[in-house]
C-alpha positions in Angstrom: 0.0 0.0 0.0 1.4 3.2 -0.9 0.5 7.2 -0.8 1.7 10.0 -2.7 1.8 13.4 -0.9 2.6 16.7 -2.6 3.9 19.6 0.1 1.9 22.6 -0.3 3.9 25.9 -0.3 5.2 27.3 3.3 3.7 23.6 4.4 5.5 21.8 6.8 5.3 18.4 8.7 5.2 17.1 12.3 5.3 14.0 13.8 6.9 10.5 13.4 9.2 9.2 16.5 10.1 11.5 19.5 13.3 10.6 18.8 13.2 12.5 15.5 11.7 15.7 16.4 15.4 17.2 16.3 15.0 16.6 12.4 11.3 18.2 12.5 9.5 19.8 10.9 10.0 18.3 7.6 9.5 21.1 4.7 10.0 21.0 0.6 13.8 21.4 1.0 13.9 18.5 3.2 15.2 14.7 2.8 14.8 12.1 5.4 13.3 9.0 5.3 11.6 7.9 8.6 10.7 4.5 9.1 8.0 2.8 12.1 7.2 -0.3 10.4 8.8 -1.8 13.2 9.9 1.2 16.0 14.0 1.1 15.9 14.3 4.5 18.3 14.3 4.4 22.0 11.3 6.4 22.4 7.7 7.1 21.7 6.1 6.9 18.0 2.8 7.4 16.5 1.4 6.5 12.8 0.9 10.1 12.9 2.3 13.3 10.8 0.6 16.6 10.8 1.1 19.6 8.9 0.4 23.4 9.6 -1.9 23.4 6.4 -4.4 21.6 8.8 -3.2 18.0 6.8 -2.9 14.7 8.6 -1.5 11.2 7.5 -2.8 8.2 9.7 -2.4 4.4 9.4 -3.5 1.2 11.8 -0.2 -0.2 11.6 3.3 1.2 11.4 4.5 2.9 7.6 8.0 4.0 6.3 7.6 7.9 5.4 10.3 9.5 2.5 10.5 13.1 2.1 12.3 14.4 -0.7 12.3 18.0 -1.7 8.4 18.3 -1.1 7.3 14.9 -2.3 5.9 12.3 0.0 6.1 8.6 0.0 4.1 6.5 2.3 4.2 2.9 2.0 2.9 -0.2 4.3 2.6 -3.8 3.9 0.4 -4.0 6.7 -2.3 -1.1 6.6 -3.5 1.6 4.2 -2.4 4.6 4.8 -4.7 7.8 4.3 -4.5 11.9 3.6 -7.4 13.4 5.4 -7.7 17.1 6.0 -9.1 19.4 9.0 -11.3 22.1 8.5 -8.9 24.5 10.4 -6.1 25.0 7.8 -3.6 24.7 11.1 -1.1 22.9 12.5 -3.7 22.8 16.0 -6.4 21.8 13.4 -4.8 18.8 12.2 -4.0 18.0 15.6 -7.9 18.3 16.8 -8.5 16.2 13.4 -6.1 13.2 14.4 -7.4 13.5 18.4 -11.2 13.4 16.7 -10.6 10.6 14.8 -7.8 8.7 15.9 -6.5 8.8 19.4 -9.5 10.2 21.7 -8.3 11.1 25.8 -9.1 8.3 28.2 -9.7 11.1 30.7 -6.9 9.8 32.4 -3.4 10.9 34.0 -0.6 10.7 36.0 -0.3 11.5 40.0 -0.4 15.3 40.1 2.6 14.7 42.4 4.5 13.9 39.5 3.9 17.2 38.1 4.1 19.5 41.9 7.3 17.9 42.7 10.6 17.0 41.4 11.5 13.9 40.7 14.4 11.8 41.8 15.9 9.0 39.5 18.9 6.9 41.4 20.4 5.2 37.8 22.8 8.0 37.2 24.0 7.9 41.2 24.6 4.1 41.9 23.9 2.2 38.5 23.4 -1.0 39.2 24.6 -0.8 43.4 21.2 0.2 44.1 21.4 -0.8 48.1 19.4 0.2 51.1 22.2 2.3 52.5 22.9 3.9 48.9 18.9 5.0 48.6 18.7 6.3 52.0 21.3 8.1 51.8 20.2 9.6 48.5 17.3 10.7 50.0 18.3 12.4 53.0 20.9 14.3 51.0 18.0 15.7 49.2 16.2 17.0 51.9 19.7 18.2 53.8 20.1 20.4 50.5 16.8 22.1 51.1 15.2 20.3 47.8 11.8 18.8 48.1 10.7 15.1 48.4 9.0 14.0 45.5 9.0 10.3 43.7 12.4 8.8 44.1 12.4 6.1 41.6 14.9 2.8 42.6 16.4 2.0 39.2 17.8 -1.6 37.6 19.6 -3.5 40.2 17.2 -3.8 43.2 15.9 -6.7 41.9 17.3 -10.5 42.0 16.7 -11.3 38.2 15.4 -9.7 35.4 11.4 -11.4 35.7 12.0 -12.5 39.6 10.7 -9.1 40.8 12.1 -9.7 44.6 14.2 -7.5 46.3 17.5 -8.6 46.4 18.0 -9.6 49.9 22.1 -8.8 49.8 21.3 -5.6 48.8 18.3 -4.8 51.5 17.9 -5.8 54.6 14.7 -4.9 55.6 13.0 -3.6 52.1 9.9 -3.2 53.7 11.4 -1.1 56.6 13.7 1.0 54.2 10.1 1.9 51.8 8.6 3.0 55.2 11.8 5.0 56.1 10.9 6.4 52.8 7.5 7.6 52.9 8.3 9.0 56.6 10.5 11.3 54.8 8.1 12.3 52.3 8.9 10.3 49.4 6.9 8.4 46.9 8.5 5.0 46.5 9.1 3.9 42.3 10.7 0.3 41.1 12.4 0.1 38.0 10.8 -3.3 36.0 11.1 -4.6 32.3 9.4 -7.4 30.4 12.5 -9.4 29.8 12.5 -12.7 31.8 16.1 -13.9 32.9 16.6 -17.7 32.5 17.8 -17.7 36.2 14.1 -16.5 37.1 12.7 -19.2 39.5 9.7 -18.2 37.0 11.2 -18.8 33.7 9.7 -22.9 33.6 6.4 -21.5 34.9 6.3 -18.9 32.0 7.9 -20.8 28.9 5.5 -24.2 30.0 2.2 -21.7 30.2 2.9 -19.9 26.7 3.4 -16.6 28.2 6.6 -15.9 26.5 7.6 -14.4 23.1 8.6 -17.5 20.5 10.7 -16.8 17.6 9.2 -17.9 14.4 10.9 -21.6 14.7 8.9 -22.1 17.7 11.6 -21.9 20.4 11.3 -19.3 23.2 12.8 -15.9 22.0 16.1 -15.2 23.4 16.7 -11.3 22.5 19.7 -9.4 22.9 19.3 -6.0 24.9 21.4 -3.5 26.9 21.4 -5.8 29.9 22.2 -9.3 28.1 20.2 -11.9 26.4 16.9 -12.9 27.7 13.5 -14.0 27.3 10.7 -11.8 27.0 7.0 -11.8 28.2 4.1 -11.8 25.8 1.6 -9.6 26.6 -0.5 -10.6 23.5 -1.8 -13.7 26.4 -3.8 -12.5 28.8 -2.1 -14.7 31.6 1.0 -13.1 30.7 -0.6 -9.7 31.4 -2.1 -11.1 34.7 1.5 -12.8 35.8 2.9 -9.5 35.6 0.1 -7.2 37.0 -0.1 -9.6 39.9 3.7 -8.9 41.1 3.2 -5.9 40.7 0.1 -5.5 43.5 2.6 -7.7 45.4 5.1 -5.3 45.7 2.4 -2.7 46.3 0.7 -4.5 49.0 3.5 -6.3 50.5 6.0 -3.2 50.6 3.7 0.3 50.4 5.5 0.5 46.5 3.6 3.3 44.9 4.6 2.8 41.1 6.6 1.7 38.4 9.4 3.1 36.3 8.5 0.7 33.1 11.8 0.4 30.8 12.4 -1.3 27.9 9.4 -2.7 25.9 10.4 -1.5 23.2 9.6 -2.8 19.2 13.0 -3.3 18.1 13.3 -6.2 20.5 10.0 -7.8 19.1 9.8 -9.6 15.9 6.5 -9.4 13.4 7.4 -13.3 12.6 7.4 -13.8 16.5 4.9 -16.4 17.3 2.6 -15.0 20.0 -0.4 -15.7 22.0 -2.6 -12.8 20.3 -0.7 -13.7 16.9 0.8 -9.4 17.3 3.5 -7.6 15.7 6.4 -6.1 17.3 5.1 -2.7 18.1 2.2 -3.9 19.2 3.7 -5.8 21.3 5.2 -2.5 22.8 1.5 -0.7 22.9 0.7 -3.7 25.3 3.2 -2.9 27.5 2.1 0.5 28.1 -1.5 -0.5 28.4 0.1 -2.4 31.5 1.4 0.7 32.8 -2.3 2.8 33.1 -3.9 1.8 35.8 -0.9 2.8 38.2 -1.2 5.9 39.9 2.6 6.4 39.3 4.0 5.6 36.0 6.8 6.2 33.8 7.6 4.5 30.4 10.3 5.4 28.0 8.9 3.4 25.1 5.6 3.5 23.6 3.9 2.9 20.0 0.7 4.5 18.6 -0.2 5.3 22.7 -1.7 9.2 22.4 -4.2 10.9 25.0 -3.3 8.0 27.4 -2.5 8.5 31.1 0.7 7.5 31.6 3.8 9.5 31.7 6.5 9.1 28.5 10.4 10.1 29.7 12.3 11.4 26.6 14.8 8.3 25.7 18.2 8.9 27.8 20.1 11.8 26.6 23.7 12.2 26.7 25.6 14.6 28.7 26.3 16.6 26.1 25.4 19.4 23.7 23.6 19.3 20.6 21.7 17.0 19.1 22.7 14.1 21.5 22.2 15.8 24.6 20.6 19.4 25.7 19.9 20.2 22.0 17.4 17.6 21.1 15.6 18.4 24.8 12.7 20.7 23.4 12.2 19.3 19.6 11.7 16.2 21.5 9.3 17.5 23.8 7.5 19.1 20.9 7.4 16.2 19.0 6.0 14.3 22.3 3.2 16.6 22.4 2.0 16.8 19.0 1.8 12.8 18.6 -0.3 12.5 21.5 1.9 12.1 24.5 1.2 15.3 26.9 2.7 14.0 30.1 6.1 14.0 29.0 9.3 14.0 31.5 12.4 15.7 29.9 14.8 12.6 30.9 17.4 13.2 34.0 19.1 16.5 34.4 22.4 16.2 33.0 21.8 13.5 30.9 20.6 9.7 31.3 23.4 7.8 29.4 25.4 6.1 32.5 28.4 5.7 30.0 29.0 9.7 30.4 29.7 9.3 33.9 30.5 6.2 34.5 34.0 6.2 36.9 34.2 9.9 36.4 34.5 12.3 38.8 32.7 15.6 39.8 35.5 17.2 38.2 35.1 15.6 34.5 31.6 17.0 34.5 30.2 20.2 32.5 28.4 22.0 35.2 26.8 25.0 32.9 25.4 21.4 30.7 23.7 20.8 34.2 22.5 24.3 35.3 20.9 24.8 31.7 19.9 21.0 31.6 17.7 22.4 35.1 16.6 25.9 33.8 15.4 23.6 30.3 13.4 21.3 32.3 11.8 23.5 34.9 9.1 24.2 33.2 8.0 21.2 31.1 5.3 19.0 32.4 7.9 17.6 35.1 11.5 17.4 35.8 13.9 14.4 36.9 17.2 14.7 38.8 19.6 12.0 39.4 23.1 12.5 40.0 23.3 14.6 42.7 24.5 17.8 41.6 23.4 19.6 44.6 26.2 18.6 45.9 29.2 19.0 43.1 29.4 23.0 44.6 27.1 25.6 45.5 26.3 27.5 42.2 24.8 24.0 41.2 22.8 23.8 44.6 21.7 27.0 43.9 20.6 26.3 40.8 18.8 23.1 41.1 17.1 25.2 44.3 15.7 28.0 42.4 14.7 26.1 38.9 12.5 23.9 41.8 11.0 26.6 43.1 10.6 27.9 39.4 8.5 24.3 38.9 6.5 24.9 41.9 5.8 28.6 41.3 3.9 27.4 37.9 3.1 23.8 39.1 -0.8 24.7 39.7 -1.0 26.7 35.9 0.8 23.4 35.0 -2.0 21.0 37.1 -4.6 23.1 34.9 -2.9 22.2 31.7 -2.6 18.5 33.1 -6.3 18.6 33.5 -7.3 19.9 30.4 -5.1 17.3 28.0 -6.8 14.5 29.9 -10.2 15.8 28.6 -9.1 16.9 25.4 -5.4 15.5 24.4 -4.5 19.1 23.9 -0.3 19.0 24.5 0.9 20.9 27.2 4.3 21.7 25.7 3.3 23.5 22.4 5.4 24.1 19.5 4.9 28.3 18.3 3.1 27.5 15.4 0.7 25.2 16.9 -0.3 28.4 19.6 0.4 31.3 16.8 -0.3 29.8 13.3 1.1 31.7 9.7 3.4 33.7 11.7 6.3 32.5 10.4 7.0 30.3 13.7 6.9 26.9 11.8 10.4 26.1 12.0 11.3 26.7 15.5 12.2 24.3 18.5 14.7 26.8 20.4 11.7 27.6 22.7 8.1 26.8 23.4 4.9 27.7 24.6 3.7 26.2 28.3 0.2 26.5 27.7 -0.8 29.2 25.7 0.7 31.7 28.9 4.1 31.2 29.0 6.6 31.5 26.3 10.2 29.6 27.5 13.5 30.1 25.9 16.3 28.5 27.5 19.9 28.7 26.8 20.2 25.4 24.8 24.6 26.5 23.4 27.4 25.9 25.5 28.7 29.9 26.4 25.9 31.9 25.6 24.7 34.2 28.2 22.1 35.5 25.8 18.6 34.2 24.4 17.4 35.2 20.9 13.2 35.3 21.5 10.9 35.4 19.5 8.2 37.2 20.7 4.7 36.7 19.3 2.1 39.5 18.6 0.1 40.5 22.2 2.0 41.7 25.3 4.9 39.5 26.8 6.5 39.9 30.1 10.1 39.1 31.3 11.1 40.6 35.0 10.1 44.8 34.4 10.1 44.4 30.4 7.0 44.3 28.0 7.9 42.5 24.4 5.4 42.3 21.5 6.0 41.0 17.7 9.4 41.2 17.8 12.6 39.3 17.9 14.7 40.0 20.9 17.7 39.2 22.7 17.3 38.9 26.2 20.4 38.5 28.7 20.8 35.3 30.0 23.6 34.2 32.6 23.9 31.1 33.7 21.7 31.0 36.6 18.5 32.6 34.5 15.9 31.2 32.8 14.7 33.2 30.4 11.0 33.1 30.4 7.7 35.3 29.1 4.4 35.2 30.5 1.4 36.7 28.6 0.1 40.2 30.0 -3.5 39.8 30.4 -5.9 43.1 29.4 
């Protein structure tokens, strides 16, 4: 099955994989080839592209997509593909169009907690030496630096096996003593879990003899290679597979006072559409399922997700690296955008700093770019949420200072941000929102260098290593930044390292 699509002139195109929003907006001088037959990026993806000429494309199954110099080619072995257009010529028409038709809210979200608060990751602090001592000490440190308690998420590593969700009793003593320590401080208490299924499980015989894992297509139990090793994986095309693992988890929430789940991996690329399964799925289906597990938790988090918009759960960008550019800082807000106008609202900007434990890995506080962190804080402070991990509150005090006053920042806007929560539950609306989506035919179509909050607050962050200055651009109405008024202009606003440079709409 194939489509043809002609770009219209000044049309661009949004959508795809988060993990390509750096690359968006597609226009008629662009070529790229994007590809979710089967979902190769560590992200979220949608069969979804929008343009601001109010166009959508939509399919049932995942399509490749080539654009070349204003021609599109759609093409699917697996589901027609379709042009449809909205009645509002816009970029927030074809939005509305595709939320209409294609991906309506479940009137669901995330704990507001995960939007008041900060949120504390320990991956990036201990790795894989996530211990009882290690945790609570994390956690006190927090609150000895004056930052709030929020969700501290236990990463990989507290666990026995991969599929043998138990605490690892030579890493905690008393788990269920060191979750109460936990809450007594404040804290919200998150477990890291995947779908793989170690073969040193004391479940594994259970699983393969009951058909709840993934087969290849010879008929043997799937073995699939992934960051952590080679293991099984759980089909969640079988209802008893979905039941084994939502029943450990109520376990660990009953039996311990665990409040939610960091959900990793899941992703397509470790799936196969020649995989014999329960349901008889394809690989990013297989993916969708596991975020359909994730909803009915109070706290979630997934990193991965296919064809998932206007659901409740929260979507982390994939980890980012500590870095500039495009693998680090610089591909923070296109993602974000890109997360929003696919469908996923509640989206967490990844750990300040960067996510990819390779960048810091037998390093020392020294080794680190500290301006990367403080404008890795001031980017996130106003998205949806924000996620610390390494404890840079405690590398000197500028950082301290820093992660203090982008928190209070978050908190100062976390009701306006509650509101917008509220509202993309009810209507998918995103709550990061590219310019042209809020201020159509402006000439805003191209850029990602800031964003609207809402349709309120204008953000602009320093996203280039040295700059102590912001380029805005400043749409028509009147703007605010500390004693200034902007309107319809482009301006540079100073920006040292400790600002955020942000505009909030003056009300008549």
């Amino acid at each position: 099955m194939k489509l043809k699509v002609k770009m219209l002139k000044n049309e661009y195109w949004y959508g795809g994989d988060t993990n390509i929003g750096f690359f968006t907006p597609l226009g008629r001088k662009s070529i790229y080839v994007a590809n979710n037959t089967i979902v190769k990026s560590y992200g979220q993806s949608n069969t979804l592209w929008l343009s601001n000429k109010g166009r959508v494309i939509w399919s049932d199954c995942g399509f490749k997509t080539t654009f070349i110099f204003g021609k599109i080619t759609c093409t699917s072995e697996k589901a027609e593909i379709k042009l449809f257009e909205a009645e509002d010529k816009t970029l927030k028409g074809a939005y509305s169009y595709a939320v209409q038709h294609f991906m309506p809210p479940d009137g669901k979200h995330p704990n507001p907690i995960m939007f008041k608060i900060p949120q504390y990751c320990t991956w990036i602090q201990f790795e894989h030496e996530q211990t009882q001592t290690n945790i609570l000490s994390y956690a006190k440190s927090i609150l000895e630096s004056g930052m709030p308690a929020g969700e501290l998420i236990i990463d990989d590593g507290w666990q026995t096996n991969f599929g043998e969700w138990d605490f690892d009793p030579n890493k905690f003593e008393n788990a269920k003593q060191m979750c109460d320590n936990l809450h007594e401080l404040g804290f919200k208490v998150i477990l890291w879990i995947c779908p793989f299924v170690s073969t040193k499980s004391t479940h594994y015989n259970y699983l393969a003899q009951n058909n709840m894992l993934v087969k290849d297509k010879d008929n043997n139990i799937a073995m699939r290679k992934w960051w952590n090793g080679t293991d099984a994986i759980l089909d969640l095309s079988n209802p008893q597979a979905m039941k084994w693992f939502t029943d450990y988890t109520k376990k660990l929430i009953d039996e311990f006072g665990v409040d939610g789940f960091k959900q990793d991996a899941g992703d397509a690329m470790y799936y196969c559409d020649d995989d014999i399964t329960f349901g008889g799925v394809d690989a990013n289906t297989q993916s969708k399922l596991w975020a359909q597990s994730a909803i009915d938790f109070d706290f979630n988090e997934l990193r991965a997700c296919f064809q998932f918009g206007c659901q409740g759960v929260a979507q982390r960008l994939a980890d980012k690296s500590h870095k500039w550019g495009i693998l680090g800082l610089g591909a923070l807000l296109p993602n974000t955008l890109t997360q929003g106008i696919t469908g996923y609202s509640y989206g967490c900007p990844d750990m300040i700093g960067g996510g990819q434990i390779g960048d810091f890995k037998n390093k020392n506080e020294f080794s680190f770019d500290n301006e990367l962190f403080a404008r890795y804080a001031e980017a996130s402070c106003l998205m949806p949420m924000m996620q610390f991990s390494l404890d840079i509150w405690k590398i000197n005090d500028e950082l301290k200072n820093i992660s203090l006053k982008t928190i209070d920042l978050h908190t100062k806007y976390s009701d306006y941000i509650l509101q917008l929560v509220e509202h993309a539950s009810k209507t998918g609306e995103p709550i990061v929102r590219y310019m042209e989506y809020s201020f159509p035919n402006k000439g805003y179509a191209k850029i990602t260098s800031q964003f609207m909050l809402g349709d309120d607050i204008l953000v602009a962050p320093v996203l280039v290593k040295g700059h102590t200055t912001k380029l805005v651009y400043v749409p028509e109405g009147k703007w605010q930044y500390k004693d200034k008024i902007y309107s319809n202009e482009m301006v540079i606003i100073p920006a040292p390292i400790d600002e955020l440079v942000y505009l909030t709409k003056v009300k008549d």
